[in-house]
N, C-alpha and C positions, 0 to 999 in steps of 0.2 A: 504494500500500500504506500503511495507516494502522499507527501505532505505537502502545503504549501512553500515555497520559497522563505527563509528566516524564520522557521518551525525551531530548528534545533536550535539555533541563536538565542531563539527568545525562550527558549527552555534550559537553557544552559543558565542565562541571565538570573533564570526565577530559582533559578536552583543556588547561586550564588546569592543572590539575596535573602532567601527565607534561611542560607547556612547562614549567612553573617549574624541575620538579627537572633538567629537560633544560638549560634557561639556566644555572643557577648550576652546574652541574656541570661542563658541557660547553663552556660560553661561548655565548654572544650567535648568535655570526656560524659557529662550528661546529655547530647543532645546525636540522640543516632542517626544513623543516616535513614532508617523506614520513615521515621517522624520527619525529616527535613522533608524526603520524596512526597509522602503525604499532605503536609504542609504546602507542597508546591502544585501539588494537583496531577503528582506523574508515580507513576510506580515504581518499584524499587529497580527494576529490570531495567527502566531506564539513565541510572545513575550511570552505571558504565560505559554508555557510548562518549558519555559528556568528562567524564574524569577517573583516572587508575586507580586511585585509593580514597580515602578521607582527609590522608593526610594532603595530599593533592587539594581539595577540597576547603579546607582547613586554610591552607599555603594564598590559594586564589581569593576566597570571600575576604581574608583578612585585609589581603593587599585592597581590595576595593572598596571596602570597610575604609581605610587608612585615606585612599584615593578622593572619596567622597567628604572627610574629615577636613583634608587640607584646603578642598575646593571652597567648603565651608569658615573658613580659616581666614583662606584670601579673600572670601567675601566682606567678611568681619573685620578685617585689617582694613580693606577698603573705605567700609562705610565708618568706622569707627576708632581706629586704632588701637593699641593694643588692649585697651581700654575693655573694648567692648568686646574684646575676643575673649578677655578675662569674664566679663558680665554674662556672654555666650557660653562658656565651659562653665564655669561655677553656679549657672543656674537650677530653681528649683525641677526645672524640665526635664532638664538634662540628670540631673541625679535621678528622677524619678522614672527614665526610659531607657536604662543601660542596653537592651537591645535594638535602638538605633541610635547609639552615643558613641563613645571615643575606645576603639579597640584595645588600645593600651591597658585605661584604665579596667577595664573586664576581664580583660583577659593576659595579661601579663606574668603571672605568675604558672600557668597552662601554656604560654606561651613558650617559656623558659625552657620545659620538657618535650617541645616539638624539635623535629629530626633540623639538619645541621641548614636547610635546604629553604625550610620555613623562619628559624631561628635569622636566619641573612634576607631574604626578603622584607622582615619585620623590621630589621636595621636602617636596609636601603629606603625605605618607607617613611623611618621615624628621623633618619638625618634630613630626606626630602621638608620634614615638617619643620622640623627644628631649622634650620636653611632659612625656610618660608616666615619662621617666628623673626629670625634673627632681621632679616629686611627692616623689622621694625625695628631697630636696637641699631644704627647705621653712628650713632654719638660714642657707644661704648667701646673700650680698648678690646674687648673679644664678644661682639654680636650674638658669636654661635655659644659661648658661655653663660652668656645671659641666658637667652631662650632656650636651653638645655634646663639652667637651673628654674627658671621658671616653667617652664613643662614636667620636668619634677615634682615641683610644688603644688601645682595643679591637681595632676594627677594622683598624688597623696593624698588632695584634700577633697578631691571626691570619693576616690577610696571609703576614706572616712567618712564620709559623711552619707553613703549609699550604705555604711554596715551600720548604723545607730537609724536607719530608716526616716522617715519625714517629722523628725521631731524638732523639738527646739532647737535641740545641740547639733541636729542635723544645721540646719538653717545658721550658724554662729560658727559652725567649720566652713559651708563656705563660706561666708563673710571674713574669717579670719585666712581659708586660702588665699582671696584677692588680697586682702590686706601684706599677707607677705611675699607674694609675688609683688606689688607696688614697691615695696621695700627694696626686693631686690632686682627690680631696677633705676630704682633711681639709685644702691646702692652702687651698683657696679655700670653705671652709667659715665 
């Protein structure tokens, strides 16, 4: 049986998307591949034409996960400066939708114990962003140190603030994440 022209494209596509928001959501190692296939509206049988393993799978959604974060990024820089990109990551939204949020902070630690293959695309991804931070920091003696430690910062203080849930102390870690990302850039500015 023959499908229309950009079938498998666009089946490839929904299967990268329901893994990402499934990963970061769900975690790495909780989110099987039937549940993704389901999720995506294909059966298990057609995982395989589209990708050789999980880990495969895992390797791709992240990267696009990553891909769609910084596009998101450069928007935010755009319209607002770093400012607002801080306002954009430390938000209540954002803490409260980790499966269409920042891959790092979800999954970083699952991240760690992926093959050598995934571990290096996560890098190339995360200097891409950190790169993209730095453009903003153009005053400071190392741009990419700045935006290194302040994407640190960040991502620590949503961490935090995604494991105490939508509470007070939630809402006061981020506010105290921006707070010391502001810190340290005007510190090392």
């Amino acid at each position: 049986m023959r499908y229309e022209k950009g079938r498998k494209d666009a089946s490839r596509g929904r299967i990268l998307e329901v893994a990402a928001d499934r990963f970061r959501g769900e975690g790495i190692a909780a989110s099987g591949l039937a549940t993704i296939m389901s999720d995506a509206g294909l059966t298990n049988g057609a995982f395989y034409p589209h990708f050789q393993s999980k880990a495969e799978l895992v390797r791709e959604s992240m990267a696009a996960a990553m891909e769609l974060q910084a596009q998101q990024i450069r928007e935010a820089l755009a319209a607002g400066g770093p400012e607002m990109a801080m306002e954009m990551y430390l938000s209540a939204e954002h803490r409260d939708n980790p499966g269409k949020g920042c891959a790092s902070a979800a999954l970083l630690p699952e991240l760690a114990r992926q093959p050598p293959e995934t571990r290096e695309a996560y890098t190339d991804h995360l200097l891409a962003l950190v790169r993209q931070l730095a453009e903003a920091f153009p005053q400071a003696k190392d741009p990419e140190g700045v935006a290194l430690a302040v994407f640190a910062t960040l991502i620590g203080a949503l961490q935090m603030a995604r494991a105490v849930g939508g509470t007070e102390l939630s809402d006061r870690i981020l506010s105290a994440g921006k707070d010391a990302a502001r810190v340290l850039i005007e510190q090392r500015s």
